[in-house]
Every structure is written in structure tokens, then in C-alpha cells.
N, C-alpha and C positions, 0 to 999 in steps of 0.2 A: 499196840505198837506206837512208839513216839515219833513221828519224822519231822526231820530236822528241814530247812530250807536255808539253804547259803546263797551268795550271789554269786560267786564263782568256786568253778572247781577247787583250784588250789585252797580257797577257803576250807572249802567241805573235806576236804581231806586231811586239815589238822584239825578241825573239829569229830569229823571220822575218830582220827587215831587217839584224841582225849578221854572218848566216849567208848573206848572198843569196838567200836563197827569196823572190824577189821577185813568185813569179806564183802570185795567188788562185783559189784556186779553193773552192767552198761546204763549210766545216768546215774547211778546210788551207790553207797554204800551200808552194808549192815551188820548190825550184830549187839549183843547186851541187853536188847528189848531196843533199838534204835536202827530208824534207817535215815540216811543223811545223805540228799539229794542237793539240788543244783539249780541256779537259771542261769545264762551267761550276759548282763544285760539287762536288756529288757525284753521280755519273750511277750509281752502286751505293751499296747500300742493305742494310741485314739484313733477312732472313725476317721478314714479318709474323707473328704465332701464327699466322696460318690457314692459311700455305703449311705448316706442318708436321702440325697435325692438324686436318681442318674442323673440329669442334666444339670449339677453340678460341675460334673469334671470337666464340663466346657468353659475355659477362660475367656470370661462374655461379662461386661460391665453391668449388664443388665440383672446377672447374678449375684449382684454383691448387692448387698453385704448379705454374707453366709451365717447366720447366727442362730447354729442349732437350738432346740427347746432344753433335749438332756444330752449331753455329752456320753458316750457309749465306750467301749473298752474293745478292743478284739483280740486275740492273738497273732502274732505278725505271718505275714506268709511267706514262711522260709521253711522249705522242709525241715531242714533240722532242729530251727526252733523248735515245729508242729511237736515233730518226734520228743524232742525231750521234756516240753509239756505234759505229754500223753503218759510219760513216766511220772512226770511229777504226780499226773491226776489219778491217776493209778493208784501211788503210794497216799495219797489223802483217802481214799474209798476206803482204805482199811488203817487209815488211823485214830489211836484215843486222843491223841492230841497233836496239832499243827505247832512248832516251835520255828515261830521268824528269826532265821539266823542272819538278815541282812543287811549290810553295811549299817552302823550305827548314826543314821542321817536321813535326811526330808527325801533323798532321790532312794538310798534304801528301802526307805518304809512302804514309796508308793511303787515301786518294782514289785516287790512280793506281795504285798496287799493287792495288786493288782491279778496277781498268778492266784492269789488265793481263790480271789472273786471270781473271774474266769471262772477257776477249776471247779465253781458252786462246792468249796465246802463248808457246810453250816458246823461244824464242830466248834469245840475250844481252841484258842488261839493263842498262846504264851511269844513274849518276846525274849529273847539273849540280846542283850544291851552290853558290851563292851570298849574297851578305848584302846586292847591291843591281843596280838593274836598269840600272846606267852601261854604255856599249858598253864601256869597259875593263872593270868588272868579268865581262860576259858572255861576252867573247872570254878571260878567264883563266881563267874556269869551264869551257869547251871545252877549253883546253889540259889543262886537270887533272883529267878525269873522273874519278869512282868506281865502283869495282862497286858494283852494285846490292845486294850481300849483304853491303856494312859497312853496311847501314843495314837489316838484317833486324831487330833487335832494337829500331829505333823501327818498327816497323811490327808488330812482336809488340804492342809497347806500347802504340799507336793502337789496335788490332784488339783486345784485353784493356778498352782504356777503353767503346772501344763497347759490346761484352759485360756488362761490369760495370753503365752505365748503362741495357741492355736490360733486363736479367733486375731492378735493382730496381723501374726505374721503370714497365716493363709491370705488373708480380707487385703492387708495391704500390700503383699508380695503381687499379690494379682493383680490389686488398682492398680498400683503404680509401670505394672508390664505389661499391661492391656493400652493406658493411656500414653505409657512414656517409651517404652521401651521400643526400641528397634528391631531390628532381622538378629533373629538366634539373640534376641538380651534379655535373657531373666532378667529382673531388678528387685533384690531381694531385699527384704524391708522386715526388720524384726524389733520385740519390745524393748531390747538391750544392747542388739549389733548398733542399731541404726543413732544411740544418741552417743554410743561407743563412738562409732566413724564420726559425726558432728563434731563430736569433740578433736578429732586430729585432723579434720578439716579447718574448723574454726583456727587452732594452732598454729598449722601452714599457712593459711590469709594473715592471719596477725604477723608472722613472718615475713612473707610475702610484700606484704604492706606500709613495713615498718623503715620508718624515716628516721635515722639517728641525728641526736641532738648534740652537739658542744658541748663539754663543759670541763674544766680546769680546776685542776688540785695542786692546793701549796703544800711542800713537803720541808724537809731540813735533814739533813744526816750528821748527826752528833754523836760521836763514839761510835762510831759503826752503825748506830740505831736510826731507824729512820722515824722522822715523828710526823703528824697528820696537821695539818691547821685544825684547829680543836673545831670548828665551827662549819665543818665538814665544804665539801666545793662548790666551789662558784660558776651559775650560769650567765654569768657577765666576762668577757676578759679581763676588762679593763681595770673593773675594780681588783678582781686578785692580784692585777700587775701593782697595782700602786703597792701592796702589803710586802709583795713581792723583791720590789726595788728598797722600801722601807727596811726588810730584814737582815738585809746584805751588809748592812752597815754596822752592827755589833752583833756583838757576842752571845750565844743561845744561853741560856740561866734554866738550872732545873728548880722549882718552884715550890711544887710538891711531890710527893712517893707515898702512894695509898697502899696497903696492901692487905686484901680481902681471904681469909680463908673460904674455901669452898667444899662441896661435894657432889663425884661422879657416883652418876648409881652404872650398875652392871645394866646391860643392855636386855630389852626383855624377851621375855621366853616367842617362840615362832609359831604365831599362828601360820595358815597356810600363805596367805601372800605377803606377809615378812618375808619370809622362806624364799619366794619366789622373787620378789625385790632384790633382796643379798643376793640370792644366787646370777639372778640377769646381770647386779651390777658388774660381782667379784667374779665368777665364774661364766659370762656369757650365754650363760643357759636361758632358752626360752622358757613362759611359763610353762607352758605342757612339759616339755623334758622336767622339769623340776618339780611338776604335780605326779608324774608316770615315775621317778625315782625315787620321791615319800612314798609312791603303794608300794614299789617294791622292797624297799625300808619296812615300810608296815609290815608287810607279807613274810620278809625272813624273820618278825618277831620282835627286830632290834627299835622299831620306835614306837608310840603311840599312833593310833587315830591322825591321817594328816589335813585330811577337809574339812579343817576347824578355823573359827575367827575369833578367838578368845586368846588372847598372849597370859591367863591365867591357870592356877593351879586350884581348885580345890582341897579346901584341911582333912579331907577326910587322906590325902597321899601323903602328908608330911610325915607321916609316921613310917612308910616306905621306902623315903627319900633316900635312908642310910643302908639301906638292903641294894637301893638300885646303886648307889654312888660304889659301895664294895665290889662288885660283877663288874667293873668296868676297867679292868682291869690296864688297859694299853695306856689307862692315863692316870697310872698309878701316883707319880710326879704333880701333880693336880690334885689330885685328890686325898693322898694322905696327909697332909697341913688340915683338911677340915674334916677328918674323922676323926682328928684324935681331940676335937675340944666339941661340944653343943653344938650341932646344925642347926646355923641360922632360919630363924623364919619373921617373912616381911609382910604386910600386907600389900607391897606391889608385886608381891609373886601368889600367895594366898590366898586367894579372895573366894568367898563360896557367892555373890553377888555379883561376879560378874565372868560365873561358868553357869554353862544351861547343861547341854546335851553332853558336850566335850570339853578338856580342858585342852592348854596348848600342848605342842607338840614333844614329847620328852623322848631321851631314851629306857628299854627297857629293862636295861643292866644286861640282856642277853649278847653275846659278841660273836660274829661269826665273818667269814670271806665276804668279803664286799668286792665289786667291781672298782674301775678308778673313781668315776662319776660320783658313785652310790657311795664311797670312804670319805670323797670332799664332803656332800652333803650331810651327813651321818659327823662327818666329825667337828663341823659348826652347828648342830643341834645340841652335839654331846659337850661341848666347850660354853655355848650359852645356859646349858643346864648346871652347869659346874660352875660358872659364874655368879647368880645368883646365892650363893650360899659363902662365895668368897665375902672381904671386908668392902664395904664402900673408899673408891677411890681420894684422897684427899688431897687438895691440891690448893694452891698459894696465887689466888688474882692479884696481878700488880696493874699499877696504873700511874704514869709520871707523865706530870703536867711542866712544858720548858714555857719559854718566852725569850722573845730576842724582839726589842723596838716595841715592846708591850705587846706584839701578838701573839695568842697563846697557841702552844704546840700539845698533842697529846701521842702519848705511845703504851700501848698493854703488853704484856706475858702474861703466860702463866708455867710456873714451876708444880712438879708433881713433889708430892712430897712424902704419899704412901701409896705405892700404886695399888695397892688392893688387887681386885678383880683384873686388871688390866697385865697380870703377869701372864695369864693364858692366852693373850692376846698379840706379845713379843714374838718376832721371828728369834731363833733361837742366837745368831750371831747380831742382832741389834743392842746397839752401847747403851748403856743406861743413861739417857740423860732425860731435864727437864724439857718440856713442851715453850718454844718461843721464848728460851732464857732469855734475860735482860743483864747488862750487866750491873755491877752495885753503884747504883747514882746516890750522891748527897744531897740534899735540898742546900741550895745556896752556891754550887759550884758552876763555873763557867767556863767557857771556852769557844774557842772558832767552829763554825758551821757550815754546810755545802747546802744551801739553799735550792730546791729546783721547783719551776712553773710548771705543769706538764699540761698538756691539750692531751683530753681524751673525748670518746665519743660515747653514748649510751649504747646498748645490745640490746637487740630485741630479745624475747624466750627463746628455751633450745626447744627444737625438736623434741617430741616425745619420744623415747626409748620405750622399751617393755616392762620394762622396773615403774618409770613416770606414769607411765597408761595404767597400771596396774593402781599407783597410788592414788591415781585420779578419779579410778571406778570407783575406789573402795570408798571416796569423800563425795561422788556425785560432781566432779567435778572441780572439786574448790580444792582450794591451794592449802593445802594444812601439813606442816611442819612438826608440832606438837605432838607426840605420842598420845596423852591425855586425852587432849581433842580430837584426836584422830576416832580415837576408841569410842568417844560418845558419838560420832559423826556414822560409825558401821552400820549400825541398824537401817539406814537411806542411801546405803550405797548401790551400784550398780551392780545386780547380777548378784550372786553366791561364792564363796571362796573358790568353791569345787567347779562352778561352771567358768569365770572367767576365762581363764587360761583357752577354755573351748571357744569363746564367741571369738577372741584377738585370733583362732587359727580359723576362725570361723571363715573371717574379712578376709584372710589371706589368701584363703580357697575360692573364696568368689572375686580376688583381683579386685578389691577395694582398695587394699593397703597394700604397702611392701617394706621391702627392708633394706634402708643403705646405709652396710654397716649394722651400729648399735641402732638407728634412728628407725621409725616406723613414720612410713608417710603415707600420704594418700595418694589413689593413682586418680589417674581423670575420670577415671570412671565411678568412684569414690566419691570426688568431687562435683564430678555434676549430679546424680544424686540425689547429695545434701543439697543444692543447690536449686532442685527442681523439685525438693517436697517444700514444701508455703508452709505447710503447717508447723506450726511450732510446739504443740506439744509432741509430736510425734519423735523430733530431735531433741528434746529436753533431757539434761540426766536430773536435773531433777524431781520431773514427773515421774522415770523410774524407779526413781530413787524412794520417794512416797509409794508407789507400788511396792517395793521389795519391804516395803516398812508395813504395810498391812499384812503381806504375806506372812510377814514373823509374828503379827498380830493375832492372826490365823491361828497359827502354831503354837499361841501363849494363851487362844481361847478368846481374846477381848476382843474379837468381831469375826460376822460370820463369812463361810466362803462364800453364799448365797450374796452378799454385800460388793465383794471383787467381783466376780464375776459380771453381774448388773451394771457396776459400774465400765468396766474394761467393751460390755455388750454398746453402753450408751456410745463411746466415745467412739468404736468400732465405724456403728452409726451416723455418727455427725463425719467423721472423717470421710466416708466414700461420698455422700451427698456433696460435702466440699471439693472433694475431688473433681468430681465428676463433672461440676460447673466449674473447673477450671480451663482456660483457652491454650491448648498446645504448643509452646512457641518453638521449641526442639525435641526431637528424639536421640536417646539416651542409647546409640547402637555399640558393639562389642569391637573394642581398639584394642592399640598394641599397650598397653597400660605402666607407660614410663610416670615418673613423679612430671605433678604437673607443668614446674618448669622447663623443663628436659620440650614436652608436648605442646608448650606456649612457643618454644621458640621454630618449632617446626611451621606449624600452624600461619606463624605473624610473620616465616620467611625468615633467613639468612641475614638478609641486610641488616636488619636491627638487631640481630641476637648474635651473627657470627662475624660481622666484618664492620670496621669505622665507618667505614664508604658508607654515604645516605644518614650517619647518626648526627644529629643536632648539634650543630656550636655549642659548647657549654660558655662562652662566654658572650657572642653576641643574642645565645637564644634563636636567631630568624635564621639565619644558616646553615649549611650541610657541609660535611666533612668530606673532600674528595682528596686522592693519594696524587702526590706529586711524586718530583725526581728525588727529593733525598729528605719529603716530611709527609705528614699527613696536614693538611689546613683545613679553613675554611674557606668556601666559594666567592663569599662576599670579602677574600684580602685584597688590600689595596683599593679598598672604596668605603666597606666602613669597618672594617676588623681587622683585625692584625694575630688572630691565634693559626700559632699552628706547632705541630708535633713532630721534632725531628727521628730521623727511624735511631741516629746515632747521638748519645750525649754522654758525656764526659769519658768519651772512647770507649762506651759502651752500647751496642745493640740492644734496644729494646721491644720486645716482640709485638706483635698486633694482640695478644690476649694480655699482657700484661699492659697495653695502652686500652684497654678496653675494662680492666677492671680499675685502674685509674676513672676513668670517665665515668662508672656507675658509683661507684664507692669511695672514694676520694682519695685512696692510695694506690700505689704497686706494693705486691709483699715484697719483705727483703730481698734484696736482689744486690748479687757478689761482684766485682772486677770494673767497679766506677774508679776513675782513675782522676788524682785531684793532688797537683803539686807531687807529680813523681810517686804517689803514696797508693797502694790500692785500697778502695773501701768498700765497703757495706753498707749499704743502706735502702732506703725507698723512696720513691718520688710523688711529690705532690704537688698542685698548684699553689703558684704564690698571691698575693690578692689582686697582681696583673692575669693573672691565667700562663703566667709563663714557670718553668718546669723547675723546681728548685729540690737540693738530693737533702735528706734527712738523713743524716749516720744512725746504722744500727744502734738506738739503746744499749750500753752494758751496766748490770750491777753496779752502782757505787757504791757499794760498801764494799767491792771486792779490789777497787781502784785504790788502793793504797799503795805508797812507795815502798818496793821491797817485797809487795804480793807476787804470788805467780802468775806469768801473763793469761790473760784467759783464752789466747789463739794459741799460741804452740804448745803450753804448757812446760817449757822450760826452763826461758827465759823470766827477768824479774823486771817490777812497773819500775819505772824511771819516772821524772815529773821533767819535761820541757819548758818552754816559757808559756806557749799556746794549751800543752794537752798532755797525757802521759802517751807513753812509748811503752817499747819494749825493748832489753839491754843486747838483744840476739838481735835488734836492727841492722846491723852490720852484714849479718851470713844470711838474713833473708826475711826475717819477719817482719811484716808491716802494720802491726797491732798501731791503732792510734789512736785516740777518745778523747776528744777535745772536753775543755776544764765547764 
């Protein structure tokens, strides 16, 4: 008899129905000369410390570092695992052959490689290696078995992963909750959470920390266009004012008109945390939900393999291509333009150098009921599948270079001019037009200009979202942009395509991080933490990064796991010794786990975080802010200062939190019903270089300020031009639109 071994039921049950084991029975199915059994998981498990030495399981410094001799295997103790083991084991005692039906991947291999060991069966062991669970592809995976021992070297690699995150994440879970941790605080410390969480700590400090700088850009608005000072902004004011007053005085001059053909390639095929990125950005999905909707995608048949990191296809599928693009039927509109000529083939979708085990994620031409979630997903896989075979986008770079008083201005478009691949990508009622038209300038022509100076301030970085975090694991941290670069940087990234998504819910579950909004922050407890492990390699993503880089090394044969391990024991090592001579300065006890600032302002009191009263003079510095009868000042008025803050200006109340974010950040946000010559306005307040209160009008579009436009408050009325500013021609019956020139 031949038995089968899947990793989950539902699996075994369309491999069942390929193979004819049509007749169930509890844990298997059988029939045809087949029975086709199950694990759910992982029904083995590594030695807990206690199975090796009882006095282990005492969390006592004195037991660390735990660094077993052989790493051991058990079966978990769960009855029902027990139970359907005992079936499995069973069905091995009387089979000719063991066939590994599971998941085609490093946590696959060592799951059942694991059940196998356990179950001691010394027989033949064939593997089913597949990329989707279609009865063609399951009946070609039967025709083409493997031995079992081309894939000893991912299951070294699996067996090394576990290892490596046992001996840190036991050894330093326990340092660090024995020496830091407080009443009821695990403080869980692992090879990939913990440089994970650094990293969205570091982020939040950089934030936190971040003092915005000055600096001013010259602009011009000609023909509606607006143009840049070619020589990009000035961290000086002064000098951009001189250019500034220089330009006002003649006429903008277009100089030159470049214009560059170009080409858009289609976007590329979704490995698993492309997938996951798209989905978090466009559709809000976590990573989990969006890993746990590719298996269900996989599971009804309609996609490939989804825990892949390869955005490539393999030549040996191009021949496929036109089988799978016909079955797909709902996107008929799409797809018949490119079956009726040669299906393209590229080497940025092609590549047999740079697919190992899987290629990316495709669909299977199969089409069936999907939920709403599972039709979004499913239908931006099946759209960048059909892309790639479309034409490359072409498109038209312009670049016009003006001048007014000889200082040069620059402004870009770009016009599409074939969209190729990008018609699958239209909402259905979007107008055709070019990207950032321009309109048709001569070189030599001239005319009047609307010159402006603007003060702006630099930004620190955003917050990381789950799309950002995800990007960041995947580079170890580093900032990469490039597609290209991205893809030679994966082999050092953090963690696995397939685990990510688990370690970010990991932190969640332990009230490391949380969620405001899109944003993922760290909580205090997060925070302190990172803040109280010294060691540096222990938060490195780069040191993981190199780890996850051996592991694949592992799995490609060119070094051994006997070499990880050793190593990961060494460092085990030096870390508790460093530990353990470190001096206590706080313990790390279980809070209410609000984002840090939220918990600073508790902590440091009211005064300074909720109320003016007690905050510092911004203008004399030595000072303190106390509330009068109809302002806020300083203490030191009338002897050596003179600030203070009326509650009312320009017939407008202004609150205690919008004078409070004035003081930290150097504005109010817009704020409506300032009232200035009879006119109501818009605007925000800032200090002026007295420290006294001066109103800033709302910003509007100037290119939209044109005589004769529509107003942009009522949307009725039309601009007028006054002597001061433009108006609105409804001033009369009520509207107070005004935007000084």
C-alpha cells in the first residue's frame, strides 16, 4: 500500500479524490492501492527544557544558558494530535511506500519529516512537490515524484531554523524575565520579533526626536504651470528673497523643451509580501488576513503556491500560459487582444535563475465563488498576470526649462502615449487623458509671471504601517525603493515570506506594538524593552538578516547546519554571561500599554503636556506661563518680557490645545471665522519674529485663481481681481472668498 501524508485535511481530500481513495475512514482515506492520511500542523514539536533536565523548568539565572547537546523531537501532548499520529503510525507499519504530500516548502518538509521520524519508519520515502492544488497539477506531481533525499537539505534548513529560534528565544525570554522583568512580565525576546520591534522603536525615537528645519522654495506660475527654481531650495532665507524680489521685475522666457521618450514595464508578478504590501496599502488588510486568503485562494485551486519570495516565472510554464489566460474567463475583455497574436515572453517575468522551489504567485485558469475579500485579492493577482503579457507602456518625458532676471526655472510632465498594460489598470469611467499634461510651450515665448517665496519646514519619517514594516523586513531594514535591488537584498532579509505576517501578530499579542489607524507603533512596554537589552546584536536586523542568509545556505547545501547552530550556541553564550553582569536600573512591569506619548504625558503630569500654566516662555526662555483675565503671559511681564497670549484675536476664540500646539510646533492648523476688515477668513497663527501673534490666510491653488474661474468656497460664484486680492462675484448675497495677490 502507498500512503499518502498531506498537511491538512482539506489537502488530503483533493489528493484522496485524484488518486481514487474514495472510502473514509477516521484520520484517512483509501482506495486504488492508496491511503491518504493527514497531520494538522505540527503534530511534533522540540523538547521542552524539562524533558532534558527537570530542574530546567525553574526560571533561575543560574540555569542559563540551556544549550542542549542533541536537540530531540516529541510528539505534542494533545490528545488529539496523540490520536491522529497513532493513525498515521499505523498506516506507515503496513506501507511499501511513504509519499510526503506536504506543503511544498522548508516548514512543510520539516512537519512531515518530523511525523515521519517520530513514527520510526525506516521504509522509502518519495516526495509530491507541487505549486497548485488543480487535478492537472496533482495528477503531474504523481507522475514526477522525487526522492525524498533531494530535499534533505530544506529540511536540515527547517530543523536549524527551529534550533536557532529555540536556544535564543528560550535562553533570552528567561534572561531577560528573570533579570528585568516585573510582577506577572514575561519579557519575550526572540531571533526575529525582537530586531522587528527595534526597528519600530528606533522609528518612533527618530520621530519623537525630530526637530524640523526651515527652508524656502522659489516657484513662478506661468500658464497655469508652476515651475521650481531649477537649483532646488534654499536653506538660507535671505538669499532666496534677493532672487525672489530680482524675478518680479520681468517677464518668465521658456528657454528650452526636451522631450524624452520613455518606457513603463507592467508591474511584477506577487510574491507573498508584494501581495501583502498591495493588499495593506489598497485594501487595509493585515498581513495574516492576506496570507490566510492566498491559502484559501490556493485551497479552491484558483491560484498557485502563495509562501513564495520569487516575483518570477519559470520557461518550463510559458507554454501554459495560453491554456491558463483561456479558463479565465470573467476577464475575457483583457485577455482576448493577446490571444489572438504571440504571447509575450520577457526575461523580467521568465527567469529559471531566479526560481528555486516556487515560482510567483499566478492564477490557475480555474474560476469558482469567491467571498468579497478572496475576489479583491484573486482579482489583483489575476490582473498583474494578464499584464505582463500586455505591451510595455510608452510614454513622452518633457522637461521646460523658463528664466525671468536669468534665474532658471524648471517644470516636468509626462504624456502617455501607448498605454499598453495600464488599460487593466483604469477604473472603467476614468477619462483618457495624459499623466501631468503640459501645455504646448515655444522655446523663445514670453509673458507675465506670479512669482511666490514659500517658507516650509522639513518632516521627519511616517510611522511605519504593515505594508512599511513588511518592506523593511524583507531588506533587513534598509530603505530600498528599487525593485531590482529589492530582490538581490531578499536572501538577508528578516524572517520568511510565510512567517512574517506571524512574528508582526506576534508583537501584537504580547502588547509590544499596536495599531493607530494605518500606523503600527510601539507601546511602553515595547519600548522599554528595546531600551533595556545593551546588546546590540541581539536588536540587529542585520545580524538576522545574515542568519536567515545561512539558513538558505543550509537549504542550497553550501554550509552545514552543524555550522548555525555552533554558531547561534556561541552567541547564546556570550549573551547570558553579558547579561547577567549587567546592574538593574528598572524593572520592566505589565502597564496599560498606550503609545508612548499618550504614557509620557501621564507619567511627567498634566502641566506640561495638558495645560499652558507652568510651560516655558518661548520668548524669554526663564519664564513660566500663567493664565490671566483675558490672556495667557508670562510671569516675568512687566519686568523683563512682554509675551503673552490673548484667549480672543481677531474676534476669534482660540482654544487652550490649539495654543498649545502653536507653542510645540510653530503653527495652529487652519482655523475658520478670524474676522479682518469686515471679511471672514481662514487661516493659522504663528509668531512673528517679536513673538507676537500674526494670522496667515489659508493657502489656495494659484493656478485656480484665475479671473473668471469658479470660486473655490461656494462654488458658484466667479474670481473677480480687486486692487488688493481676488474676491468672489456672489460677495454681495454672502460669500467672503478672498486671497490676497
Amino acid at each position: 500500500m502507498k500512503v499518502c501524508i498531506a498537511e491538512k485535511p482539506s489537502v488530503a481530500r483533493e489528493i484522496a479524490t485524484v488518486l481514487g481513495a474514495n472510502v473514509k475512514h477516521e484520520g484517512y482515506y483509501e482506495g486504488n492501492g492508496y491511503a491518504v492520511t493527514y497531520t494538522f500542523g505540527h503534530l511534533c514539536t522540540l523538547f521542552e527544557p524539562a524533558d532534558y533536565k527537570s530542574y530546567w523548568k525553574s526560571w533561575d539565572l543560574n540555569n542559563l544558558p540551556m544549550l542542549p547537546e542533541k536537540f530531540k523531537v516529541k510528539v505534542s501532548d494533545n490528545a488529539g494530535v496523540k490520536k491522529q499520529f497513532n493513525i498515521v503510525k499505523s498506516l506507515f507499519n503496513k506501507a511499501d511506500v511513504v509519499i510526503n504530500c506536504g506543503d511544498a516548502g522548508q516548514e512543510g518538509e520539516l512537519i512531515q519529516r518530523w511525523v515521519i521520524n517520530e513514527a520510526k519508519y525506516k521504509g522509502e520515502v518519495k516526495r509530491l512537490w507541487i505549486s497548485s492544488l488543480t487535478t492537472e497539477a496533482i495528477k503531474e506531481g504523481f507522475n514526477n515524484l522525487k526522492s525524498s533525499s533531494d530535499y534533505d537539505n530544506l529540511y536540515y534548513a527547517g530543523f536549524s531554523r527551529s534550533i536557532g529560534d529555540w536556544l535564543l528565544g528560550i535562553n533570552a525570554t528567561r534572561l531577560y524575565t528573570v533579570k528585568y522583568g516585573g510582577y506577572k512580565q514575561v519579557l519575550s525576546v526572540g531571533r526575529v520579533q525582537t530586531p522587528t520591534l527595534a526597528m519600530l522603536v528606533t522609528r518612533f525615537k527618530d520621530i519623537e526626536n525630530f526637530k524640523p528645519q526651515p527652508y524656502w522654495e522659489l516657484q513662478t506660475l506661468y500658464r497655469d504651470t508652476l515651475f521650481s527654481y531649477e537649483e532646488g531650495r534654499f536653506q538660507n532665507m535671505e538669499a532666496g528673497e534677493v532672487l525672489a524680489n530680482k524675478v518680479k521685475a520681468e517677464d518668465f522666457e521658456i528657454i528650452s523643451i526636451a522631450k524624452k521618450k520613455g518606457t513603463e514595464y507592467a508591474p511584477k508578478l506577487f510574491d507573498l509580501t508584494g501581495l501583502q504590501v498591495y493588499c495593506n496599502t489598497k485594501f487595509g488588510f493585515s498581513a495574516d488576513e492576506t496570507l490566510k486568503i492566498a491559502q484559501k485562494l490556493y485551497e479552491k485551486k484558483v491560484v498557485t503556491y502563495p509562501r513564495v519570495d520569487t516575483t518570477f516565472l519559470p520557461n518550463d510554464v510559458y507554454p501554459k500560459v495560453k491554456n491558463i489566460l483561456s479558463k479565465l474567463v470573467d476577464y475575457k475583455a483583457f485577455i482576448d487582444p493577446i490571444l489572438n497574436k504571440t504571447i509575450k515572453k520577457s526575461t523580467r517575468v521568465f527567469n529559471d535563475k531566479k526560481v528555486t522551489d516556487h515560482h510567483a504567485i499566478i492564477p490557475t485558469g480555474l474560476q469558482t465563488h469567491l467571498q468579497h475579500n478572496e475576489q479583491k485579492v484573486y482579482n489583483i493577482i489575476v490582473k498583474r498576470f494578464i499584464a505582463v503579457f500586455y505591451d510595455d507602456c510608452k510614454v513622452s518625458n518633457t522637461t521646460v526649462l523658463g528664466k525671468a532676471a536669468e534665474v532658471k526655472f524648471k517644470t516636468t510632465g509626462k504624456e502617455i502615449i501607448s498605454k499598453g498594460w495600464r488599460v487593466l489598470f483604469e477604473s472603467p469611467d476614468a477619462k483618457s487623458k495624459g499623466e501631468n499634461l503640459l501645455p504646448a510651450f515655444t522655446k523663445g515665448e514670453k509673458g507675465p509671471h506670479e512669482p511666490s517665496f514659500i517658507e516650509k519646514q522639513t518632516k521627519a519619517p511616517n510611522q511605519y504601517t504593515e505594508a512599511s514594516l513588511l518592506r523593511a523586513m524583507e531588506t533587513a531594514g534598509k530603505q530600498v525603493d528599487d525593485d531590482e535591488l529589492r530582490d538581490l537584498m531578499k536572501e538577508n532579509g528578516i524572517g520568511r515570506p510565510s512567517t512574517r505576517a506571524n512574528i508582526i501578530e506576534t508583537l501584537f499579542k504580547r502588547k509590544y506594538i499596536k495599531r493607530n489607524k494605518k500606523q503600527i507603533l510601539p507601546t511602553v512596554t515595547g519600548i522599554q524593552l528595546i531600551e533595556t537589552i545593551q546588546n546590540e546584536l541581539l536588536k540587529s536586523a542585520e545580524l538576522t538578516g545574515t542568519w536567515e542568509k545561512q539558513l538558505k545556505d543550509i537549504e542550497k547545501g553550501e554550509i552545514s547546519a552543524n555550522t548555525f547552530i555552533k554558531g547561534m550556541k556561541r552567541m547564546v553564550d556570550a549573551l547570558v554571561y553579558e547579561v547577567r553582569s549587567e546592574k538593574v536600573a528598572t524593572r520592566i512591569s505589565a502597564v496599560n500599554n498606550k503609545a508612548e506619548k499618550a504614557q509620557k504625558s501621564k507619567s511627567k503630569g498634566a502641566s506640561k503636556n495638558k495645560k499652558i500654566v507652568d510651560t516655558s516662555c518661548p520668548k524669554c526662555k526663564t519664564g513660566q506661563l500663567i493664565k490671566g483675565k483675558s490672556a495667557f503671559g508670562c510671569n516675568l511681564y512687566g519686568k523683563t518680557c512682554d509675551f503673552t497670549l490673548p484667549f480672543t484675536f481677531k474676534n476669534k476664540k482660540i482654544s487652550e490645545n490649539q495654543y498649545l500646539r502653536l507653542l510645540r510646533k510653530g503653527s495652529t492648523v487652519n482655523l475658520k471665522g478670524f474676522n479682518e476688515d469686515g471679511t471672514s477668513i481662514e487661516g493659522l497663527l504663528r509668531f512673528d519674529d517679536n513673538f507676537k501673534l500674526k494670522l496667515e490666510p489659508k493657502k489656495v491653488n494659484k493656478k485656480t485663481l484665475t479671473v473668471g474661474a469658479i470660486c473655490p468656497k461656494c462654488r458658484t460664484g466667479k474670481l473677480i481681481k480687486g486692487k488688493s486680492a481676488y474676491g468672489c462675484s456672489n460677495y454681495k448675497t454672502g460669500c467672503d472668498f478672498r486671497q490676497a495677490f
